[in-house]
C-alpha positions in Angstrom: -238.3 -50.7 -108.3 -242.1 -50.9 -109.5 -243.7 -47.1 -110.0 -247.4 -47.3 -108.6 -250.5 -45.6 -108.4 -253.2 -46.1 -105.9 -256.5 -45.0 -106.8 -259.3 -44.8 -104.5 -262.2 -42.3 -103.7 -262.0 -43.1 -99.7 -259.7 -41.6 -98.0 -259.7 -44.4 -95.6 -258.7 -46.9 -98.5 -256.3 -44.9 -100.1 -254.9 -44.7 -96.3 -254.5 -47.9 -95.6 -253.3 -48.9 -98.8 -250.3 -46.5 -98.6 -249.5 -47.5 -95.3 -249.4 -51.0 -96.5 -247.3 -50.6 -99.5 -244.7 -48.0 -97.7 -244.5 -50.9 -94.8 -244.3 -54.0 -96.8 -243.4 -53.5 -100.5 -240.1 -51.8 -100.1 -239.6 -52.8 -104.3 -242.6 -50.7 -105.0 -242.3 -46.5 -105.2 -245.8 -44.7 -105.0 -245.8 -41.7 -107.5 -249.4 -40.9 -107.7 -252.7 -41.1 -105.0 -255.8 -40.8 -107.2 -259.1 -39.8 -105.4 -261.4 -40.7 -108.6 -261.7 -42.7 -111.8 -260.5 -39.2 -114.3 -257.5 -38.4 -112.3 -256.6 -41.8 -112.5 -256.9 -42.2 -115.9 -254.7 -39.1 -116.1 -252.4 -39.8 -113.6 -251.8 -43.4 -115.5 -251.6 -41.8 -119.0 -248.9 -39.0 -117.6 -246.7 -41.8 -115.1 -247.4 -45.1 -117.3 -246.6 -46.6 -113.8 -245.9 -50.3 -114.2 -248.6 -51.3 -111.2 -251.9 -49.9 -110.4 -253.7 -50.5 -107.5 -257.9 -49.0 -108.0 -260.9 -49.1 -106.3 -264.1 -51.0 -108.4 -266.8 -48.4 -107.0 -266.2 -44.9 -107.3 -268.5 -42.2 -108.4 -267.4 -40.4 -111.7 -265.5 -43.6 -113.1 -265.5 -47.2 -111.7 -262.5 -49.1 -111.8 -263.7 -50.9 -115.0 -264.0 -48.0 -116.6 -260.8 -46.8 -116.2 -259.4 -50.2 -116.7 -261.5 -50.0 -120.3 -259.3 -46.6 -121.4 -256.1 -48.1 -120.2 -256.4 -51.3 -121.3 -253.8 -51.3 -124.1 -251.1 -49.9 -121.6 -248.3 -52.1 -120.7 -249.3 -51.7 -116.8 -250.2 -54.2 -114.3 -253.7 -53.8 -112.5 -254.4 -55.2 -108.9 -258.5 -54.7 -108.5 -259.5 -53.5 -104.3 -262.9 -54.6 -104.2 -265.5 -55.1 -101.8 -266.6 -59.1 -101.2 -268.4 -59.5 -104.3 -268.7 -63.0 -106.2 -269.3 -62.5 -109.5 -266.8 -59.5 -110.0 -264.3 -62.1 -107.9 -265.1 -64.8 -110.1 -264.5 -62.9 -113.2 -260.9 -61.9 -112.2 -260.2 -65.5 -111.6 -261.1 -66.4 -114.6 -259.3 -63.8 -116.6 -256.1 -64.0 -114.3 -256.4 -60.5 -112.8 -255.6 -60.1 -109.7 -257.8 -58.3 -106.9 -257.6 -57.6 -102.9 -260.4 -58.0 -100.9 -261.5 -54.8 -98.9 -259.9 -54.4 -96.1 -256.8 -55.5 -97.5 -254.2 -57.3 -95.0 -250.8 -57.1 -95.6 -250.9 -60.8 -96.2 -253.1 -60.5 -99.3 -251.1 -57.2 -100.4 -247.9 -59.2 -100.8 -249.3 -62.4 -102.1 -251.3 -60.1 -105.2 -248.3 -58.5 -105.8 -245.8 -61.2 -106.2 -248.3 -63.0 -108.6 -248.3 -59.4 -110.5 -244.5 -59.4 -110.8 -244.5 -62.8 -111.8 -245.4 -62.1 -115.4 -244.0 -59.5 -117.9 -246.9 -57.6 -118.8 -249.9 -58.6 -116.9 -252.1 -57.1 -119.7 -253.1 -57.0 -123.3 -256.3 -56.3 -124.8 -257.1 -59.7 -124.8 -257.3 -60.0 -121.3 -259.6 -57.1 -120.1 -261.5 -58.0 -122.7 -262.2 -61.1 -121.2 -262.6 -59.6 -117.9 -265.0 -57.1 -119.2 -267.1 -59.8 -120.9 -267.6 -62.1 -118.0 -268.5 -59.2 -115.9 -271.7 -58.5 -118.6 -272.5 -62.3 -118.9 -273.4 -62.8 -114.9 -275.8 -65.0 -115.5 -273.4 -67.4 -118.0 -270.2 -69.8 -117.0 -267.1 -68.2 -118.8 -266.3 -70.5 -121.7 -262.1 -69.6 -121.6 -259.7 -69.4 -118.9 -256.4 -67.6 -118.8 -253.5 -69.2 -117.6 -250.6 -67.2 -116.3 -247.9 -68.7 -118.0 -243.9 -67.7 -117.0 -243.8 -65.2 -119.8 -247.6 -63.7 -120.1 -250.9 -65.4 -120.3 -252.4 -67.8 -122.6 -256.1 -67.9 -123.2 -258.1 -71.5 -123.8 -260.9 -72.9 -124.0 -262.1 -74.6 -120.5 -263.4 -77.4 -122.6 -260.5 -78.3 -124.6 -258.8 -79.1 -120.9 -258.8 -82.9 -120.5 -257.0 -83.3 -116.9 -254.8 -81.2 -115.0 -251.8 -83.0 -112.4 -250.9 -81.1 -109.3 -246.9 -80.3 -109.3 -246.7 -78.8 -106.0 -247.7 -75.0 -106.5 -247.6 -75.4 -110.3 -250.1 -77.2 -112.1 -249.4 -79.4 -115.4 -252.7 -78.6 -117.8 -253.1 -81.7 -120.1 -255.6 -81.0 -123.5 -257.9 -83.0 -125.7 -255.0 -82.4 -128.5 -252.2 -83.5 -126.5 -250.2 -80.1 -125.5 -249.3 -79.9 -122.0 -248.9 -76.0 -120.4 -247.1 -75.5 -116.8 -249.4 -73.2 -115.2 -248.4 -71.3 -112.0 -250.9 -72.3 -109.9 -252.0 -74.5 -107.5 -254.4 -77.3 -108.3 -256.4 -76.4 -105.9 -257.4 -73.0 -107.5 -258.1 -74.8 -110.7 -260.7 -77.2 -108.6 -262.8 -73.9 -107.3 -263.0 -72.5 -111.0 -263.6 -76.1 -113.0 -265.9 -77.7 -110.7 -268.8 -75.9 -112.0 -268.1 -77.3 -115.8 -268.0 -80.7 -115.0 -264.3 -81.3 -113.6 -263.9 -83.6 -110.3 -260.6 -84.0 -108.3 -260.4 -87.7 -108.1 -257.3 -88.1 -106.5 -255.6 -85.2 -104.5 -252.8 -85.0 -107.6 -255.7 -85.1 -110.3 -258.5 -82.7 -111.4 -260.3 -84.4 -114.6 -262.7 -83.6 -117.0 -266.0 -86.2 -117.0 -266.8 -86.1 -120.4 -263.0 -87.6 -121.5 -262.9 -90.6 -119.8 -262.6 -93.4 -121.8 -264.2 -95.8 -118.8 -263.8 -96.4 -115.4 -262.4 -99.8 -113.7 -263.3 -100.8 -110.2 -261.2 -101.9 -107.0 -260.9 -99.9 -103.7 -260.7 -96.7 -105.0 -260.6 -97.9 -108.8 -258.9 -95.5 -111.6 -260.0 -94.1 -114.7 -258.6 -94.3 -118.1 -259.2 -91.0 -120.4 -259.1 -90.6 -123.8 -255.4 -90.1 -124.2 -255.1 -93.5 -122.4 -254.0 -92.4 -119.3 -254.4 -93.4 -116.0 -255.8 -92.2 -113.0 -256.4 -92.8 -109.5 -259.4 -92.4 -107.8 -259.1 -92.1 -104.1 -261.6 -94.4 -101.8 -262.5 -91.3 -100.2 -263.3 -89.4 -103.5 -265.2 -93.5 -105.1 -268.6 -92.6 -104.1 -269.3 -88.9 -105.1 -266.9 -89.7 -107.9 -269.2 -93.0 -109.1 -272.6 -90.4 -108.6 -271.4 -87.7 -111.0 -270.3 -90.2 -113.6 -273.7 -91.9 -113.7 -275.0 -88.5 -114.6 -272.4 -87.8 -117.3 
């Protein structure tokens, strides 16, 4: 059993939430209801719960400011935010997870299995980066976290040279040759890459533009990157595919 707090200035969300987790997270035991940021922080200091579930906008504290004087707890934090890109973006980035408002019992079970998937969803480290992307709004993260099957691993987007769908794992393949087994979907690495110059060639394949070593022609034609190997590029993916290389 996972100890939680809910924390949440609207009664309506701290409603619904309780409902939710009462009717479809039997593994998870709710010790504390929070109505503001400083009870929270209290509450989570006194319980040391192992999940948190919090509001982003409330009054006296947001949720980032609680989550910056419990960040060094060994607690797991599941955002419930209204639709907002950049925050969403952010969380993506650092591997946080978050429910969109109004939270469906679909995307409560799905946020809390990734949650239990890992140890200790926390360290410093990790807010940190959170907290950093959410002040640099105007600037594309530099690092991703990966959720890896005992914690997180932080790297540098650019250092990524391809990654290979495995079903819903992903195989990230680097400029130095390591490999990391990521739980993820590819999928989910094409919505957060695309922007730094990645491009899902093939439906198994998201690559980065600037490490391939040349390109060779046929239906579809495949592409060989710097560590030689290569790729497939799918006849319905050749034409955007051959436009974004001409600008590379």
């Amino acid at each position: 059993m996972l100890n939680t707090i809910i924390i949440d200035d609207e009664q309506d969300g701290r409603d619904v939430l309780q409902m939710l987790v009462t009717d479809f997270c039997p593994d998870l035991t709710i010790v504390d209801i929070c109505t503001n940021g400083k009870e929270g922080v209290k509450s989570i200091l006194k319980h040391k719960p192992d999940l948190v579930f919090m509001d982003i906008d409330m009054p006296d504290m947001t949720g980032f400011d609680v989550l910056d004087c419990v960040k060094n707890l060994k607690l797991k934090i599941i955002f419930v935010t209204a639709h907002n890109q950049h925050a969403i973006r952010a969380f993506k980035y650092s591997a946080i997870d978050y429910i969109l408002k109004p939270p469906s019992p679909q995307s409560l079970i799905e946020a809390v299995e990734k949650a239990k998937q890992i140890e200790f969803r926390n360290d410093g480290g990790q807010y940190d980066l959170l907290l950093n992307q959410l002040k640099q709004e105007d600037h594309l993260p530099d690092v991703i976290a990966l959720p890896m099957a005992d914690g997180l691993q932080v790297v540098n987007i650019q250092d990524i040279m391809y990654c290979k769908a495995d079903r819903n794992y992903t195989h990230i393949h680097f400029i130095d040759k390591r490999k990391l087994l990521v739980s993820k979907q590819l999928k989910e690495f094409e919505n957060l890459l695309a922007p730094h110059n990645f491009f899902r060639v093939h439906h198994s394949y998201l690559i980065n533009l600037k490490y391939i070593s040349k390109y060779v022609k046929g239906e579809g034609g495949y592409v060989v990157m710097k560590d030689d190997c290569s790729i497939e590029v799918s006849r319905q993916k050749k034409d955007e595919f051959l436009k974004l290389i001409n600008k590379v």
